[in-house]
C-alpha positions as CSV (number, residue, x, y, z in Angstrom):
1,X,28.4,24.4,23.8
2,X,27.2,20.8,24.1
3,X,23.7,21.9,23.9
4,X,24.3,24.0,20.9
5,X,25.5,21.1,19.1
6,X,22.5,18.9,20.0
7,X,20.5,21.6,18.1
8,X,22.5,21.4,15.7
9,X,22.2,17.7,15.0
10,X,18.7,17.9,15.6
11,X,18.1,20.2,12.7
12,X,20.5,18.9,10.3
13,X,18.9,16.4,7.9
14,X,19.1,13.0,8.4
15,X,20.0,11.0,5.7
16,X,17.3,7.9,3.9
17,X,17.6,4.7,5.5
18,X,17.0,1.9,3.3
19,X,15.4,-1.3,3.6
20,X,14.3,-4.5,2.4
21,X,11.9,-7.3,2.5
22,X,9.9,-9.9,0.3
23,X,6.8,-10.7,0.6
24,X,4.6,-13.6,-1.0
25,X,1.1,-14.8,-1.0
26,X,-1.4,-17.0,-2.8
27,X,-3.6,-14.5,-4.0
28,X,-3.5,-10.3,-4.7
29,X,-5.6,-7.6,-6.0
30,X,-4.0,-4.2,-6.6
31,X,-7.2,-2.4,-7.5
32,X,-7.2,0.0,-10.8
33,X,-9.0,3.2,-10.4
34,X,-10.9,3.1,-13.7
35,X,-13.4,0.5,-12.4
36,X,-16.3,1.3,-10.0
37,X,-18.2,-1.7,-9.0
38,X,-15.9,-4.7,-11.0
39,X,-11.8,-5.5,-9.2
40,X,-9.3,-5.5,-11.9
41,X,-5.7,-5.3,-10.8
42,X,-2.7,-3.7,-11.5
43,X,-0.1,-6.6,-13.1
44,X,2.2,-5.6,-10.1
45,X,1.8,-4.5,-6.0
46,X,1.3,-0.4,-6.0
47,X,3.8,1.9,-3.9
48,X,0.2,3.0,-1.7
49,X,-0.1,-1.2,-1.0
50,X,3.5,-1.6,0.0
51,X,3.8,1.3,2.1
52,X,1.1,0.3,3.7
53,X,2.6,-3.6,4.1
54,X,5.7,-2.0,5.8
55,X,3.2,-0.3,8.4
56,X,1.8,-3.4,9.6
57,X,5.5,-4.7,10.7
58,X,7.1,-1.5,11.9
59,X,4.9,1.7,12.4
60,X,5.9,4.6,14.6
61,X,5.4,8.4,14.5
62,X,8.5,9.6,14.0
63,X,9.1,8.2,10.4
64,X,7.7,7.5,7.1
65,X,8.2,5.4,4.3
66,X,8.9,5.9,0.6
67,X,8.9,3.1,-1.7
68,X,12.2,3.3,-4.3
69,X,11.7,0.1,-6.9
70,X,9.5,-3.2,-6.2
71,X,10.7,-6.5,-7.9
72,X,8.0,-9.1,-9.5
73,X,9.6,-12.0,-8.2
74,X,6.9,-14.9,-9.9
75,X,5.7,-14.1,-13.5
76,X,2.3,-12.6,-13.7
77,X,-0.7,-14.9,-13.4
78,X,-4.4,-14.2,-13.0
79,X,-7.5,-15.8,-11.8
80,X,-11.1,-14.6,-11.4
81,X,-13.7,-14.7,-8.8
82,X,-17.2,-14.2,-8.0
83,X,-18.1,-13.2,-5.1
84,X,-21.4,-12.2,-3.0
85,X,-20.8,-8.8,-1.6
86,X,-23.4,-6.1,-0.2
87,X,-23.9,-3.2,-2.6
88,X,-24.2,-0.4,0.0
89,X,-21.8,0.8,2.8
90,X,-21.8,2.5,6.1
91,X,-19.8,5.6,5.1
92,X,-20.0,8.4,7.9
93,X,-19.8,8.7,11.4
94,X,-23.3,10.4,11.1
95,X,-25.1,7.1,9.2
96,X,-23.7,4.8,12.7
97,X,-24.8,7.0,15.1
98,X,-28.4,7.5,13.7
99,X,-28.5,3.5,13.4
100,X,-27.2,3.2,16.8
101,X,-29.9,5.6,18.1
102,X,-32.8,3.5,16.0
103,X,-33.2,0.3,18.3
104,X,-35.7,-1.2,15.9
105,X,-33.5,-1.4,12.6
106,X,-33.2,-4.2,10.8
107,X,-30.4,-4.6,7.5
108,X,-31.7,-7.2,5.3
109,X,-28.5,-8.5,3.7
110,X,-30.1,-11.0,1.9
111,X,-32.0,-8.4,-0.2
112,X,-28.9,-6.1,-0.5
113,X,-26.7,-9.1,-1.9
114,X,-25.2,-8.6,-5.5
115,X,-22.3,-10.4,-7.4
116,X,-18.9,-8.7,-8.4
117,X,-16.3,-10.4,-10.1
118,X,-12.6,-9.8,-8.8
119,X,-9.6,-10.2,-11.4
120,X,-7.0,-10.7,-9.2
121,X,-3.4,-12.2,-9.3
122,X,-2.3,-15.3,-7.8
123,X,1.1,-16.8,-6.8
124,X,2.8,-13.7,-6.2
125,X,6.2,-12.3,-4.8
126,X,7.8,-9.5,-4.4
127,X,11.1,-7.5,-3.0
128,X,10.0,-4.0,-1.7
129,X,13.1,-1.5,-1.9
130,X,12.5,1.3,0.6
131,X,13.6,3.9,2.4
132,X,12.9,5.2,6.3
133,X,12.5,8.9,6.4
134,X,12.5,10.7,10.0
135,X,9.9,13.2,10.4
136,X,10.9,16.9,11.6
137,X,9.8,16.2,14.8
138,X,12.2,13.2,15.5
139,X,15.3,14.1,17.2
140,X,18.4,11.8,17.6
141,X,19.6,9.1,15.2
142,X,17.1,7.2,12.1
143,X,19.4,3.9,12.7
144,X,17.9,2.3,15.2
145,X,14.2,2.8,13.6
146,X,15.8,0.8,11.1
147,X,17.5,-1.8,13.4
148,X,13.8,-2.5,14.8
149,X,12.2,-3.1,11.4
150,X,14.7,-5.6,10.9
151,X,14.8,-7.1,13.6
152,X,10.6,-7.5,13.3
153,X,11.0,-8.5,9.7
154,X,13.8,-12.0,11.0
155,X,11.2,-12.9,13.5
156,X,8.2,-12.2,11.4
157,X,6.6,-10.1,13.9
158,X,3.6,-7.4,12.7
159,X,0.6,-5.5,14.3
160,X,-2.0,-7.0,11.9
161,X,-1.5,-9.7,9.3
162,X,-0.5,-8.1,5.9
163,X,-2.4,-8.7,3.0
164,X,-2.5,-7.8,-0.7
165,X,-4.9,-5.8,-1.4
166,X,-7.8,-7.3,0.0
167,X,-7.8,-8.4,3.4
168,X,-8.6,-11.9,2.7
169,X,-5.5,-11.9,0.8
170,X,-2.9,-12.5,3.3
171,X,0.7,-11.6,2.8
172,X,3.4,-13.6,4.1
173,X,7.0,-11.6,4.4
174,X,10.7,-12.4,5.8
175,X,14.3,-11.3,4.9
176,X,15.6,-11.0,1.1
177,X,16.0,-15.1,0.5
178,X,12.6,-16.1,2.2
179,X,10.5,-16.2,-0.5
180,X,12.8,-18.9,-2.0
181,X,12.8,-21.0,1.0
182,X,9.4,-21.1,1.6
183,X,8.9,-22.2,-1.9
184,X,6.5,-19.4,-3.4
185,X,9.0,-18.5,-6.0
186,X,9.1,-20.7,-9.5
187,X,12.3,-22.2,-10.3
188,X,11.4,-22.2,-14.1
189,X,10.2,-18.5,-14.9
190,X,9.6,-17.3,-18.6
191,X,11.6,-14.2,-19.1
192,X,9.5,-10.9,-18.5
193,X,8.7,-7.8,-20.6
194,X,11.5,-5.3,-21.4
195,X,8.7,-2.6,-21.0
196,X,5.4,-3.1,-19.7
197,X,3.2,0.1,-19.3
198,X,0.8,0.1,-16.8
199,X,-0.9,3.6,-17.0
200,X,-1.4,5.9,-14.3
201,X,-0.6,4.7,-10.7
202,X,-1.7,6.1,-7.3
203,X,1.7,7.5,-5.6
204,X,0.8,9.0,-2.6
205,X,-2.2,10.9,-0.7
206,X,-2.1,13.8,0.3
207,X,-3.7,14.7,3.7
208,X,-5.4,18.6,4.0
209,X,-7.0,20.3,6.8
210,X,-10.7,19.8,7.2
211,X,-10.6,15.9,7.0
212,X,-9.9,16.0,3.3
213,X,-7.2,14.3,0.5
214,X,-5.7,15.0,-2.7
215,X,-4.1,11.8,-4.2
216,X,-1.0,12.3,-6.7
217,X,-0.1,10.2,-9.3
218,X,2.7,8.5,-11.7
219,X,3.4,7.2,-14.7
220,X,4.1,3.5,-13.6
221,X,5.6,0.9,-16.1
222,X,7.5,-2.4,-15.3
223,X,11.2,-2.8,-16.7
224,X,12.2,-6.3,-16.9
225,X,9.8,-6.9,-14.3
226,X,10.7,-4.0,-11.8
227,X,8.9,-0.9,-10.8
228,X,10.4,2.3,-10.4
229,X,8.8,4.8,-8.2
230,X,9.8,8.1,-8.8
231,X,10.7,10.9,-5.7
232,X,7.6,13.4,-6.9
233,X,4.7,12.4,-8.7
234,X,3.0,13.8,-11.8
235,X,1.7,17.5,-12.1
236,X,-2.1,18.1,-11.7
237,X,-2.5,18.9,-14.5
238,X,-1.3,15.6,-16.5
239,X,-4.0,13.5,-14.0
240,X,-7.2,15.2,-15.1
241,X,-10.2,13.0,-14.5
242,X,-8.4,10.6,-12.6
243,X,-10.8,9.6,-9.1
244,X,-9.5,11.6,-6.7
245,X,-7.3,13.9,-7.9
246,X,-9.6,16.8,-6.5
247,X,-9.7,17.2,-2.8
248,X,-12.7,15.5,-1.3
249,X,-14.1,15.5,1.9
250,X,-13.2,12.0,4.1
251,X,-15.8,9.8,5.5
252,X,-15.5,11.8,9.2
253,X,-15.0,14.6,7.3
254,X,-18.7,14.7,6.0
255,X,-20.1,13.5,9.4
């Protein structure tokens, strides 16, 4: 009988555990899709950024995250830079090794050097509403997943230093409150937007055998400076021509 009930409780759902944190920073760049070689950014952090925030403090296995809202906590503020970047990239397994094999080669960065100009945000702050999701595979209770993010989030303790988009942009984050302390939110803000729309906004990607992704998409707008993130994202067919929204083959993949 006792071990029948364990199955039971493994197999019955397990409720959404919800969580909490702000995060600040001098600087951010929430990439829009439209651009190829230029940086413009979104006027607020993406659900894909966040998610990905939250996986530098607390990562594990067992669970996943889904973002529910994300609060603009400093009004929106933009700055430009110019940057020298390369123009080409090392982008599958099979380019490395064939370098790797030819002793004699020789990148000449100097002559592979171009400028790109990154509109980015500065000053920013945000409070990430989320949720902790157990995966099928996790038996026993979600709450102490939850207890260990916390607990990571009060000592400010991660596996790689956060950033905002870039990874020069480094994020800062703490318990609901922290932002204030530390002094990155202004105490004199001009009221924001009843409705901002911001177009279409990468919700999640979607990982398919042979190495390959499908990314989904929303609708995103800010409301009086918050961003909803809805449970499922726009159909296929509503995010034609969007990069992306075909499968393609990863970087291994194509090795």
């Amino acid at each position: 009988m006792p071990a029948q009930n364990t199955q039971q409780r493994a197999k019955s759902p397990t409720r959404p555990l919800p969580i909490e944190v702000e995060v600040w920073g001098p600087l951010a760049c929430f990439t829009r899709p439209e651009l190829k070689v230029e940086r413009l950014s979104y006027q607020t952090m993406t659900p894909s950024a966040a998610r990905g925030l939250l996986e530098t403090i607390f990562w594990k296995p067992e669970i996943t995250y889904t973002i529910a809202r994300i609060e603009t906590l400093n009004p929106v503020e933009w700055i430009s830079i110019r940057r020298n970047e390369v123009n080409n990239s090392i982008v599958t397994k099979r380019t490395v090794d064939s370098l790797r094999a030819n002793a004699g080669y020789r990148y000449d960065v100097a002559g592979d050097r171009g400028q790109r100009v990154t509109v980015a945000l500065r000053d920013v702050a945000y409070r990430i509403h989320a949720a902790i999701h157990l995966r099928p595979h996790t038996g026993g209770h979600g709450a102490k997943y939850r207890d260990q993010f916390d607990r990571r989030v009060k000592r400010g303790a991660c596996y790689a230093q956060p950033h905002f988009g870039c990874r020069e942009f480094a994020a800062f984050f703490g318990p609901r409150g922290s932002a204030q302390e530390a002094g990155a939110i202004a105490l004199e803000q001009p009221p924001f937007r009843p409705v901002e729309e911001l177009g279409l906004m990468l919700h999640d990607i979607e990982y398919l055998p042979g190495g390959k992704e499908r990314y989904h998409w929303f609708r995103a707008r800010l409301e009086d400076g918050v961003l909803h993130v809805p449970a499922r994202p726009l159909p296929s067919s509503q995010t034609t021509g969007m990069p992306g929204a075909e499968s393609r083959a990863t970087a291994e993949g194509t090795a």
